[in-house]
Residue frames relative to the residue before (quaternion, step in Angstrom):
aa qw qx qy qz dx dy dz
X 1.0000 0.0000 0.0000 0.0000 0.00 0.00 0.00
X 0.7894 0.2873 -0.3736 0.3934 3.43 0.56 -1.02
X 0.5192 0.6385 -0.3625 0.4374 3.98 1.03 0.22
X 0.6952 0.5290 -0.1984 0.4445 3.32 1.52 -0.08
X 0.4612 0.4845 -0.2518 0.6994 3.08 2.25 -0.72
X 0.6858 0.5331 -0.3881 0.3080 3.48 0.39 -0.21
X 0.5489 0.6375 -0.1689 0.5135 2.88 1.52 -1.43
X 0.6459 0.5227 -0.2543 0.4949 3.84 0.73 -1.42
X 0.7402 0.4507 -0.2264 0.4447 3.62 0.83 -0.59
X 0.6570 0.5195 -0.3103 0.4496 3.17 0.83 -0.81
X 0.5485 0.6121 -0.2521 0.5108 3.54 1.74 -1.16
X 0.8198 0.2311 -0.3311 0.4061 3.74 0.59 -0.89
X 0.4257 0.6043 -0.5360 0.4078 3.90 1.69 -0.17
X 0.5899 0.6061 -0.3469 0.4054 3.78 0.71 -1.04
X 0.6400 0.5249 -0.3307 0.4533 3.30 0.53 -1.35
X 0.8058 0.4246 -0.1990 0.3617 3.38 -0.40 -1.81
X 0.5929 0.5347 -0.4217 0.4299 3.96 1.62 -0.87
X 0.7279 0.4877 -0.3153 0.3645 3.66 0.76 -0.64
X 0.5738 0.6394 -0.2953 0.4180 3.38 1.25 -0.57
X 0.5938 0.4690 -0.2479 0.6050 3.51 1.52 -1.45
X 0.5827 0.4699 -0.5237 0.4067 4.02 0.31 -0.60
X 0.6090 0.5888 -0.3852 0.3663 3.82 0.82 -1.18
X 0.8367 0.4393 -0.1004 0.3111 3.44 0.63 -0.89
X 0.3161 0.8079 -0.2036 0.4537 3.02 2.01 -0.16
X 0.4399 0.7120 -0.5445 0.0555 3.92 -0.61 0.93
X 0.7863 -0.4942 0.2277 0.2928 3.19 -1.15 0.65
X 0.3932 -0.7501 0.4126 0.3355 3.67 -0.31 1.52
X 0.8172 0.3507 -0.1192 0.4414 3.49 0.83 -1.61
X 0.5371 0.5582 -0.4990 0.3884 3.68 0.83 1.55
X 0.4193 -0.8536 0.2373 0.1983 3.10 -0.23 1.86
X 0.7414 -0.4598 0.3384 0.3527 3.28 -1.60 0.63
X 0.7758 0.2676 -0.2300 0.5231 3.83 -0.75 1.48
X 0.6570 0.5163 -0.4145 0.3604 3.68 1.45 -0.83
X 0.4404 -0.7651 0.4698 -0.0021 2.99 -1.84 2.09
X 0.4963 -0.5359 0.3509 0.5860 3.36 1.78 -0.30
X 0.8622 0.0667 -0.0271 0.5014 3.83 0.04 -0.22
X 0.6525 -0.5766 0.4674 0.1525 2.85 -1.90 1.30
X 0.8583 0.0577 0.0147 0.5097 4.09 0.81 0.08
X 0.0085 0.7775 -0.5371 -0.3269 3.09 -0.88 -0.31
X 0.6385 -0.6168 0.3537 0.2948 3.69 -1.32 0.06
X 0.5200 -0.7089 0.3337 0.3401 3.47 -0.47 1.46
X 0.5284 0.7017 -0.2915 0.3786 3.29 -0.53 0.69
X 0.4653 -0.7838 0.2219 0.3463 3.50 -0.54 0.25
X 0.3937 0.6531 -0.4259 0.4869 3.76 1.77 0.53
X 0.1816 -0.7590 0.6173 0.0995 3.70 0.60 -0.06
X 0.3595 0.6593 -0.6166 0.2363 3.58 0.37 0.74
X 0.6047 -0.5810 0.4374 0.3248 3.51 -1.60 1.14
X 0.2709 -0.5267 0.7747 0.2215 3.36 -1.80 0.55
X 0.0240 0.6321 -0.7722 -0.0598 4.08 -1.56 0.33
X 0.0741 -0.7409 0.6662 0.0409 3.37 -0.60 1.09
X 0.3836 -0.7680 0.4936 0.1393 3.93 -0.03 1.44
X 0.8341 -0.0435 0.3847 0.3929 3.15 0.68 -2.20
X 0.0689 0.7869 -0.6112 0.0490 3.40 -1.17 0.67
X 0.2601 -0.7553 0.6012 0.0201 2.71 -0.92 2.04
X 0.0462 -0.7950 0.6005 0.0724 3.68 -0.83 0.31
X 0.1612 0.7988 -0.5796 0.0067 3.52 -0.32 0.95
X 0.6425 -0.4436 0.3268 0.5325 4.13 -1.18 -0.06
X 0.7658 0.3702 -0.3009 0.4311 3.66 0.65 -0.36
X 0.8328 0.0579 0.0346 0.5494 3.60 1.17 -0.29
X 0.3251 -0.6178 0.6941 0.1756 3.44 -1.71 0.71
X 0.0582 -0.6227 0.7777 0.0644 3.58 -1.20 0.82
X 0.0424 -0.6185 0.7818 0.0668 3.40 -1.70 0.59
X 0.3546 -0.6695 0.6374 0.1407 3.71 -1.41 1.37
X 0.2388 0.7235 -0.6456 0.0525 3.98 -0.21 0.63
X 0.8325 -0.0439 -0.0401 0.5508 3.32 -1.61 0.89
X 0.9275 -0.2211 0.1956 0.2295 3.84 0.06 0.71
X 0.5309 0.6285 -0.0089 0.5684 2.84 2.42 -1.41
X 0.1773 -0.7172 0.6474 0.1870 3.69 -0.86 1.12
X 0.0322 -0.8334 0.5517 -0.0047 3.61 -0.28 0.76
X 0.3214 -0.5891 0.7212 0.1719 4.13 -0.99 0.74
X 0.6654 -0.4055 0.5551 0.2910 3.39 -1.98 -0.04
X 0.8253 0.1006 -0.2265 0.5075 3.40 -0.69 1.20
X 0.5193 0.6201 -0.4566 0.3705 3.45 1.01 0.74
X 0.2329 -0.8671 0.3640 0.2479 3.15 -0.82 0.25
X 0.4741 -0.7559 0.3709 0.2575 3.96 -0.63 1.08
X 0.4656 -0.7506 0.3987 0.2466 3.33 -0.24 1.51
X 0.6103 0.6909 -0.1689 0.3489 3.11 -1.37 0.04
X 0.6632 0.1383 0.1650 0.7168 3.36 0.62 -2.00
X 0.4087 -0.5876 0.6627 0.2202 4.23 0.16 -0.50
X 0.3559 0.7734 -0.4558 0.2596 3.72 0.43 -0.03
X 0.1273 0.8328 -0.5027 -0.1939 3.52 -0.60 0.31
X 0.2751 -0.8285 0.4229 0.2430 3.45 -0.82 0.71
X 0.3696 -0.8033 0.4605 0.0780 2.99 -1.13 1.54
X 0.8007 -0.1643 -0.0618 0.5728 3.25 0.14 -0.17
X 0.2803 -0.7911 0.5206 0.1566 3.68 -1.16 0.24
X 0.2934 -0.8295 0.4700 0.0700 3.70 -0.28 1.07
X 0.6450 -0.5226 0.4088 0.3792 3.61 -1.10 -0.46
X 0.7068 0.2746 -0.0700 0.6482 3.35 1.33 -0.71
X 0.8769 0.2979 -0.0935 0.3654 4.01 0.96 -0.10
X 0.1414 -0.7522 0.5746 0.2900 3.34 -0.43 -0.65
X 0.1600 -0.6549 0.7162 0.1803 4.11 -0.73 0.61
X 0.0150 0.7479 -0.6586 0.0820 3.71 -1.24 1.12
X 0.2271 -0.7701 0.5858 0.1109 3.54 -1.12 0.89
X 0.4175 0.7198 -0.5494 -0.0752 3.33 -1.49 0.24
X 0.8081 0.2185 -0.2438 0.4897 3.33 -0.85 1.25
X 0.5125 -0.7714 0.1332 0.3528 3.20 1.61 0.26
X 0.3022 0.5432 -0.4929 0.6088 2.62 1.11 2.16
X 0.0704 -0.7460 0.6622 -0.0076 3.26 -0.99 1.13
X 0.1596 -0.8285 0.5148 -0.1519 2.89 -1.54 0.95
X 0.1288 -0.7839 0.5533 0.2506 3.92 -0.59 0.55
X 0.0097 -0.7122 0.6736 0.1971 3.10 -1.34 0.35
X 0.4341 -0.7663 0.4421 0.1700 3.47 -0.99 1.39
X 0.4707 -0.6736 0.5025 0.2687 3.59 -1.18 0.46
X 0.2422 -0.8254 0.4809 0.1698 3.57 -0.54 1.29
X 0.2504 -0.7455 0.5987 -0.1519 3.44 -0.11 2.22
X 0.3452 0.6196 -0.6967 0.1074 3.91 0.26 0.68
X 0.1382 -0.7340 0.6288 0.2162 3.15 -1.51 0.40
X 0.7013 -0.5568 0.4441 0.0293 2.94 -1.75 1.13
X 0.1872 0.8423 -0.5054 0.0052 3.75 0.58 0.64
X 0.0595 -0.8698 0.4637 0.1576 3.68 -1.13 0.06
């Protein structure tokens, strides 16, 4: 008996833990945020997330949707190609439309 009350509990702690995970969002995501920094001209509306931009003397990395990408590469997925990378952006074609998408550099002061 008393391994069965145990069991019955553990069954409704389980229950009620998965229900609370469902319901669960993020305190410190800001009011309006859609998940991504752009979307792609065109009629797929799929998100751009520019992450990052590394700039070194031998090379430009750009972080998009997850993707280390160089200049003239192209961002799966979406078919994009990036054209040039900047310090603060990224310029991307596709279908002959270019675009920037800017790097979101807020800072955090206290």
């Amino acid at each position: 008996m008393f391994k069965l009350s145990h069991f019955c509990l553990l069954l409704v702690v389980l229950v009620n833990g998965a229900q609370a995970q469902e319901a669960v969002t993020d305190p410190t995501k800001p009011l309006g945020y859609s998940g991504g920094a752009g979307t792609v001209a065109g009629g797929a509306q799929e998100t751009i997330q520019l992450t990052s931009i590394l700039i070194a003397e031998d090379r430009k990395v750009a972080i998009i949707n997850g993707q280390s990408l160089r200049e003239n590469q192209t961002l799966k997925g979406i078919g994009a190609i990036v054209k040039k990378i900047d310090a603060d952006a990224v310029t991307l074609q596709q279908n002959g439309k270019v675009w920037r998408v800017a790097l979101n550099n807020t800072a955090i002061r206290k």
